[in-house]
C-alpha positions in Angstrom: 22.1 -10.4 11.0 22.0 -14.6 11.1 19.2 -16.5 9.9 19.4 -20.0 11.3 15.5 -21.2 10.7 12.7 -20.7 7.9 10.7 -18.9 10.8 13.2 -16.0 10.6 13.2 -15.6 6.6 10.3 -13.3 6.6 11.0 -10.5 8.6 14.7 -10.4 7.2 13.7 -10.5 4.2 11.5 -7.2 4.9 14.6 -5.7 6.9 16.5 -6.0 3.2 18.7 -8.6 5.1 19.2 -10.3 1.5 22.8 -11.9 2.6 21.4 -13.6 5.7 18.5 -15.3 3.6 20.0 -16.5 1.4 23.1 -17.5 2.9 20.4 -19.7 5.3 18.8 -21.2 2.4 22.1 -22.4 0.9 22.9 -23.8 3.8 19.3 -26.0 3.6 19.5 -27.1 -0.4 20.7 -30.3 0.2 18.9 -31.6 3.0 15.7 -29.6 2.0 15.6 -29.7 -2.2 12.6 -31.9 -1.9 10.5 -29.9 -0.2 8.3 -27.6 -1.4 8.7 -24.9 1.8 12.6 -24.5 0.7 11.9 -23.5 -3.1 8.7 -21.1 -2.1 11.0 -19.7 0.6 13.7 -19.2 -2.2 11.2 -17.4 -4.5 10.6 -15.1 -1.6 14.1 -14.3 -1.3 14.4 -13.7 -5.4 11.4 -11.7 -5.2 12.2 -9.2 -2.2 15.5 -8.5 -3.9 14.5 -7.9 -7.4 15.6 -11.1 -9.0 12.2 -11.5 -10.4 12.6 -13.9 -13.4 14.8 -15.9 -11.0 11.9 -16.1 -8.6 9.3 -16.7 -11.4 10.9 -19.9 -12.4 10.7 -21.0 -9.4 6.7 -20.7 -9.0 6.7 -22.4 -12.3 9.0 -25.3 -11.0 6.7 -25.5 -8.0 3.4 -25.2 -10.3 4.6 -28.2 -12.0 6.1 -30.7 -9.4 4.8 -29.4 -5.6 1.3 -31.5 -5.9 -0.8 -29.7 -4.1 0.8 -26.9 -3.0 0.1 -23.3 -4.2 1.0 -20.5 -1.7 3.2 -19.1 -4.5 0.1 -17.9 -6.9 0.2 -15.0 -5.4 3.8 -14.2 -5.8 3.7 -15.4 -9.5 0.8 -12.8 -10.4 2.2 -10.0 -9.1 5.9 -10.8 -10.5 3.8 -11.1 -14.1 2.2 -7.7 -12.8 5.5 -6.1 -12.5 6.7 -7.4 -15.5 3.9 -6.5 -17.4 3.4 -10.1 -19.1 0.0 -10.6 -18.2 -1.1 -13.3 -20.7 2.0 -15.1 -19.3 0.8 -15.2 -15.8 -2.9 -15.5 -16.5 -1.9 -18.8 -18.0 0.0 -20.1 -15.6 -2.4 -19.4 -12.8 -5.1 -21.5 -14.9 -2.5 -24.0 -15.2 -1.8 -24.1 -11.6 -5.8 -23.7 -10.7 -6.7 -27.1 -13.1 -4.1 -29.4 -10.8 -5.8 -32.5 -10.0 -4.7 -32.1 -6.9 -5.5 -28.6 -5.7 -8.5 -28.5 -4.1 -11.5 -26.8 -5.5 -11.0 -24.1 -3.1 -7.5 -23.1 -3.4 -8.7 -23.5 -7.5 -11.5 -21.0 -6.7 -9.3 -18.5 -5.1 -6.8 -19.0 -7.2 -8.5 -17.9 -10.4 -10.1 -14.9 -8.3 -7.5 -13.4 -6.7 -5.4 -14.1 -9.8 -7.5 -12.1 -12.1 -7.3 -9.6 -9.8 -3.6 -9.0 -9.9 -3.6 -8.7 -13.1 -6.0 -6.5 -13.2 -8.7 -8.7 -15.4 -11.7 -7.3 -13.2 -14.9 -8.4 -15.7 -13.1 -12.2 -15.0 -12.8 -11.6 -11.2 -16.5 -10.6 -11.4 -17.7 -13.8 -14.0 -15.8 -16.1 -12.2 -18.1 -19.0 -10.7 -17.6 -21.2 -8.0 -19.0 -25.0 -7.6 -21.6 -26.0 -5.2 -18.2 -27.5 -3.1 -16.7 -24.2 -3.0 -18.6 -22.7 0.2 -19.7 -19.0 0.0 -17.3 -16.8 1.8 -15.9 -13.1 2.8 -12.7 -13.7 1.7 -13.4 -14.3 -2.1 -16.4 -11.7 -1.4 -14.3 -8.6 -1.0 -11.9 -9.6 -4.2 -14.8 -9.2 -6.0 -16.1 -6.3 -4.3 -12.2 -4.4 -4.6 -12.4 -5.4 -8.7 -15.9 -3.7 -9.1 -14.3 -0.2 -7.1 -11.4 -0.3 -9.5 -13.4 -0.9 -12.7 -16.8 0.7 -11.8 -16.3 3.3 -9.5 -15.8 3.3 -5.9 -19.8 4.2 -5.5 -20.4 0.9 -7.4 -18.5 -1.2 -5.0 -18.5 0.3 -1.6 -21.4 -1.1 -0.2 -20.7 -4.9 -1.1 -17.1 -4.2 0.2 -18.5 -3.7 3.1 -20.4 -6.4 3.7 -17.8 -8.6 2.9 -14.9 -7.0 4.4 -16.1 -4.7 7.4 -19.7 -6.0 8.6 -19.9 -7.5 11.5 -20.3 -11.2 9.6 -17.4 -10.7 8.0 -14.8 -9.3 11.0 -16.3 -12.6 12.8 -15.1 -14.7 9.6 -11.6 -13.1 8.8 -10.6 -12.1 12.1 -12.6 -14.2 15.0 -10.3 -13.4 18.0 -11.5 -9.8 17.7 -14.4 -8.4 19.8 -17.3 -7.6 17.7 -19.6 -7.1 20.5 -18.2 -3.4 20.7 -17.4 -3.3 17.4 -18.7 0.0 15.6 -19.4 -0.5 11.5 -21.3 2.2 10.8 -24.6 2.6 12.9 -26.2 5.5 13.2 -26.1 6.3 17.1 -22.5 6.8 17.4 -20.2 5.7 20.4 -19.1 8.5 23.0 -15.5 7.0 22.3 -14.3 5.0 19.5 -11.2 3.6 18.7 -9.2 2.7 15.7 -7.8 -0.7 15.3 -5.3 -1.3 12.9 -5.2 -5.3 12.6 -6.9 -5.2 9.4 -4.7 -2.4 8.0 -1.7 -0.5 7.5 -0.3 2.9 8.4 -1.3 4.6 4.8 -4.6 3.0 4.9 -5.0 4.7 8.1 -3.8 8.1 7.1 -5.8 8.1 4.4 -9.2 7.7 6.4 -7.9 9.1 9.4 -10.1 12.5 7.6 -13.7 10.5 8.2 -12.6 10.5 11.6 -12.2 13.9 11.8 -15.8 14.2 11.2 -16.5 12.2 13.8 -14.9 14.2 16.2 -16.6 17.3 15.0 -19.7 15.5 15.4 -18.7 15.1 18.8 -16.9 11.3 19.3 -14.1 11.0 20.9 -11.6 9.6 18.8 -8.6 7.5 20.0 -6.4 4.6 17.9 -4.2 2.0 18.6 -0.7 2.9 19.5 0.9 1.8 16.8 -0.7 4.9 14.8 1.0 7.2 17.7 2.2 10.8 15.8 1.3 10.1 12.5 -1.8 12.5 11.9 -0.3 14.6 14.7 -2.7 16.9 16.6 -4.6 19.0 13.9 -7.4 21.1 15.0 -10.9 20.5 13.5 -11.5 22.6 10.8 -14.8 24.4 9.0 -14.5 22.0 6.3 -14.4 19.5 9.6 -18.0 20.9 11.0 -19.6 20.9 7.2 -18.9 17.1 6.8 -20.2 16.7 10.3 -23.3 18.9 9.1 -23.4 16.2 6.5 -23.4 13.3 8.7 -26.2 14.8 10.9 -28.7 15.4 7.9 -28.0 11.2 7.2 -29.4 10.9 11.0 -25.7 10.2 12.1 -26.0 11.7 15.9 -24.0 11.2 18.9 -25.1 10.9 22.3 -27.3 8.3 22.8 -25.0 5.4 22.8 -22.7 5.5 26.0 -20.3 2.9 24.6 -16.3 2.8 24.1 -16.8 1.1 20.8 -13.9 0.1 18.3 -13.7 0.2 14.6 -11.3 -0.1 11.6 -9.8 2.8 8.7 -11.5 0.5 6.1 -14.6 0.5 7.9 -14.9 5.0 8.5 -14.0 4.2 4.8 -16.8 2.1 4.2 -19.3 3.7 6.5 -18.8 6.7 5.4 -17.8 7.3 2.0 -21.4 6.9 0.6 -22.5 9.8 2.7 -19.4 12.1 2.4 -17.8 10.9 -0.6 -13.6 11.5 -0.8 -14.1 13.8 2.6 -11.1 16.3 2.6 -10.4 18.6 0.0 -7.0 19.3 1.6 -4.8 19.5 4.7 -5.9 17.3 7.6 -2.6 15.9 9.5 -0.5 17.9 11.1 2.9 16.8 12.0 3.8 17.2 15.7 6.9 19.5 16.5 10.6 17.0 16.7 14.2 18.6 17.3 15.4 15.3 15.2 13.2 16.7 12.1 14.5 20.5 12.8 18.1 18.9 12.5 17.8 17.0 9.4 16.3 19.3 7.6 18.9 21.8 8.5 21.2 19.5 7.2 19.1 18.4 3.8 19.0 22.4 3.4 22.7 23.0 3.5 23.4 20.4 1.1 21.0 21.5 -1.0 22.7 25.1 -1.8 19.3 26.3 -2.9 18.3 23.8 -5.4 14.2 22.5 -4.5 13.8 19.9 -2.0 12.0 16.7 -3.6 11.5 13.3 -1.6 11.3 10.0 -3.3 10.2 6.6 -2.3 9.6 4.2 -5.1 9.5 0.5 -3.7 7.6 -1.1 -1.4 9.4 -4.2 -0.8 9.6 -3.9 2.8 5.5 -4.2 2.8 4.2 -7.0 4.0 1.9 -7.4 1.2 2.9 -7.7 -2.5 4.2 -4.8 -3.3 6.5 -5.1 -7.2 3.0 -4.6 -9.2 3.2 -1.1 -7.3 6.9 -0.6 -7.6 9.6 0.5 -9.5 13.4 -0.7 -8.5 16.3 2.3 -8.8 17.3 1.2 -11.9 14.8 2.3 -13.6 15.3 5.6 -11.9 18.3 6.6 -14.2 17.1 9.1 -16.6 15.4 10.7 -13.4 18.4 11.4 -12.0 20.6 12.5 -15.2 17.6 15.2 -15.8 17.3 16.8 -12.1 20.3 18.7 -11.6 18.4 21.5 -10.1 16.7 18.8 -7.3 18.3 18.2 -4.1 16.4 14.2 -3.9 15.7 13.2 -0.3 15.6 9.7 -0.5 13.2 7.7 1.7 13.7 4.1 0.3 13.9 1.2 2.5 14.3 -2.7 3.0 16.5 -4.1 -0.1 16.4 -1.3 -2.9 17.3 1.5 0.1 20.4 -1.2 0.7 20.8 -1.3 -3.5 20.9 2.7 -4.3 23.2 3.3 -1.2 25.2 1.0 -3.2 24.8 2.7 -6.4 26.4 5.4 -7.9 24.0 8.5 -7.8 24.1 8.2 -3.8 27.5 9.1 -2.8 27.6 12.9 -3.9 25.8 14.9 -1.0 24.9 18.2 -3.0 22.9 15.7 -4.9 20.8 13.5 -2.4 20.3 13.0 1.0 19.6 9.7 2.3 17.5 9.6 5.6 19.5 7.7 8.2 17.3 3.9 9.1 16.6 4.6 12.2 14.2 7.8 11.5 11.0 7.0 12.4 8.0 6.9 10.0 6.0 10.2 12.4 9.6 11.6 11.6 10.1 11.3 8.7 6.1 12.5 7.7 7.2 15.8 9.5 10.3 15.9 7.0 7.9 15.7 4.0 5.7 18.1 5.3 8.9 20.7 5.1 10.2 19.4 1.4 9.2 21.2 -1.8 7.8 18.2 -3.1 7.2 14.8 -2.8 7.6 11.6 -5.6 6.3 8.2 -4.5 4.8 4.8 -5.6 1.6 3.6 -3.7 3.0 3.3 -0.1 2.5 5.1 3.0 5.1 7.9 2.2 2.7 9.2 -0.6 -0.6 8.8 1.2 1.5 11.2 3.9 2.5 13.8 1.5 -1.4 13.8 -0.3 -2.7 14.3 3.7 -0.4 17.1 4.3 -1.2 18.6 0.5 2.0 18.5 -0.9 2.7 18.8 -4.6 4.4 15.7 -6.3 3.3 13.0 -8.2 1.8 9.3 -7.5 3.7 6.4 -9.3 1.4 3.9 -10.4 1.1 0.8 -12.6 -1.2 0.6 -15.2 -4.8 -1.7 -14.5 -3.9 -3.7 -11.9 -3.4 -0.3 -9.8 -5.0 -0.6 -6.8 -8.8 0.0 -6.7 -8.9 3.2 -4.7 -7.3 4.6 -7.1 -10.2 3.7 -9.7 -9.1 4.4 -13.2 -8.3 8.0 -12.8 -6.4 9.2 -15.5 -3.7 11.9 -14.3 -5.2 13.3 -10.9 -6.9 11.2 -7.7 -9.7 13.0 -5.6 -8.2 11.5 -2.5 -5.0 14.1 -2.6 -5.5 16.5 -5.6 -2.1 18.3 -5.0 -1.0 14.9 -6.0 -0.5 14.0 -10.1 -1.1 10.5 -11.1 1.2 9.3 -13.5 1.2 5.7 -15.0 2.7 4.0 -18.1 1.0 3.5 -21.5 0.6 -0.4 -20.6 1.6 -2.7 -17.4 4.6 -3.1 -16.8 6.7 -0.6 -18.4 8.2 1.8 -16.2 10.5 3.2 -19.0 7.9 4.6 -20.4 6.2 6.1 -16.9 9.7 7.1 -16.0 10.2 9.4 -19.0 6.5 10.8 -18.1 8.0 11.3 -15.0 11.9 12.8 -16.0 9.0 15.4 -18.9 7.4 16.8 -15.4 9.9 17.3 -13.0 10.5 20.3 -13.5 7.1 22.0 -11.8 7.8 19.4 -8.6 8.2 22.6 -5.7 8.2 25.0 -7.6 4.9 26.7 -7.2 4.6 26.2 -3.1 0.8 25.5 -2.4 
């Protein structure tokens, strides 16, 4: 791939196309080493390929010279996340935050949304802002995610949705979007709702796809944006289906009455109706639809495997467009996993620039050992592959919110405090997939220590099928 303008560096850098990046950039240094755009762009490309210290220089170089620029913050707190040097990055956001010349806005939400990287939530929710600082959904919901995380999801829901999924706030943070027909939450359901995925991504949507299930047993029809095509696959409504239904009725929720084809949003069936039916499923609710390409591959994974337990792994999420290294581990750190597993046949499902890295590594190239799933497999595809595994091992990512909908044993990789708030501060299990175990190291950061958690466990991954 060739990268010939800073327009391109994003989605290369998410396709793991490292070399392109930063063959680009090099070409720019010398007409471009004055400008802040080339050294931010430079971080990026540290930070998607896990040169981390290199690209948290680099937020400190532009903390001190770029004026008023400060796109990097958020970059710099979730490297610090990673890292687990909190106190590091906690004063260097304030540093940044006190410039003269960042406005008191970007100072505002750079203290907020900075806390809340790093997991500080009692700040996020102290924090003031000065009469020039206008009131606003987007700071709103920060502080509305920090009280979920620290509190309790009942003690932040409702202000989340105000600030994230009301009708206000869709107007605010998204005001090309319809909110005329525009369902968040009223009693007198639509005839036909539709989920919309511009405000989130595929494992948000798996993960609240079960409210609409209730829906539907209520009697809405239920439809979503193609981009959501085959992941929950066709699953018939169930009686646990008709009992949260039951539930919705007796909290006057009825359909019929409102002829609309109305819209709506995962995070807003989330919203609307998690105070009435709290976590929802207790187990199973996507079904994988039927593929030849699945059958084959996991004929394949099967042969190599000579018997030992099937296990899939994911453990970065640099391909995310979001931050992602507070939430991941890089294969390094994966070692010991790999020296201890001898009876595991590991079905790799990495992507972007650590799928590139192991395939370059040395516990990839014997095939009794691992199977990496070939790029072009397609995310519905590779859910039906889970689904057919003995296990499943995964960071927060789409991959594990998959194998917790189908009720899969494994275990959920986390980071320790700044975790994200759905996950509350739930020590070893989530009520959102309970096959799942939550692991997490002693203190931020240190994923030797969640790793050996990890390598003392292994051993019961598959091997009591649910």
């Amino acid at each position: 791939m060739n990268v010939d303008s800073y327009d391109q560096l994003q989605a290369a850098l998410l396709g793991g196309h490292i070399d392109a990046c930063n063959a680009f950039l090099a070409s720019r240094h010398d007409a471009d080493k004055g400008s802040a755009e080339y050294w931010y762009w430079l971080a990026q490309m540290y930070y998607r390929s896990n040169q981390l210290l290199k690209a948290l220089d680099i937020c400190f170089k532009l903390t001190r010279e770029a004026g008023a620029f400060g796109m990097h913050f958020h970059c710099l707190a979730d490297i610090c996340a990673h890292l687990g040097i909190k106190d590091i990055g906690l004063s260097a956001l304030e540093t940044l935050a006190s410039k003269a010349d960042l406005p008191g806005e970007a100072s505002y939400y750079v203290r907020l949304y900075g806390h809340h990287y790093l997991g500080e939530d009692e700040s996020v929710l102290s924090v003031q802002r000065d009469a020039s600082v206008p009131a606003s959904c987007m700071s709103e919901h920060v502080r509305a995610r920090s009280m979920m995380r620290s509190r309790g999801i009942a003690a932040g829901v409702h202000s989340f949705h105000r600030a994230y999924c009301s009708p206000q706030a869709v107007a605010e943070l998204w005001p090309t979007q319809d909110v005329g027909r525009y369902w968040d939450g009223q009693r007198e359901l639509p005839r036909q709702l539709t989920i919309k995925g511009f405000s989130s991504g595929f494992g948000d949507f798996i993960q609240w796809v079960r409210y609409a299930r209730a829906l539907k047993a209520l009697g809405t029809e239920i439809d979503w944006d193609v981009q959501f095509d085959g992941l929950s696959g066709d699953c018939q409504i169930n009686d646990h289906d008709h009992q949260l239904a039951r539930q919705l009725t007796s909290a006057d929720f009825v359909v019929g009455r409102n002829d609309a084809h109305m819209w709506t949003t995962p995070f807003t069936l989330f919203t609307s109706l998690f105070p009435v039916l709290g976590y929802g499923a207790t187990g199973r609710y996507i079904e994988p639809s039927s593929d030849p390409e699945v059958a084959r591959i996991l004929s394949e994974i099967r042969k190599r495997a000579q018997g030992r337990r099937c296990v899939g792994i994911f453990w970065s999420s640099c391909e995310s467009n979001n931050l992602y290294a507070h939430r991941s581990l890089h294969h390094e750190h994966l070692a010991p996993l790999w020296e201890a597993s001898d009876d595991i046949h590991w079905v790799v499902m990495q992507r972007g620039y650590q799928g590139v890295s192991w395939a370059d590594g040395p516990y990839s190239k014997d095939p009794g050992r691992c199977t990496v799933l070939p790029s072009q497999t397609s995310l519905a595809q590779v859910i039906g592959i889970i689904d057919q595994l003995d296990g499943f091992i995964g960071n927060d990512g789409v991959l594990t919110h998959a194998a917790g909908a189908l009720n899969k044993p494994g275990y959920l990789l986390l980071n320790a405090r700044c975790t994200d708030w759905r996950y509350e501060h739930s020590v070893d299990t989530t009520p959102w997939y309970p096959s799942l175990n939550v692991l997490r190291p002693d203190t931020m950061g240190d994923w030797g220590t969640l790793v050996f958690k990890l390598v003392s466990s292994i051993k019961s991954v598959g091997s009591h099928p649910r």
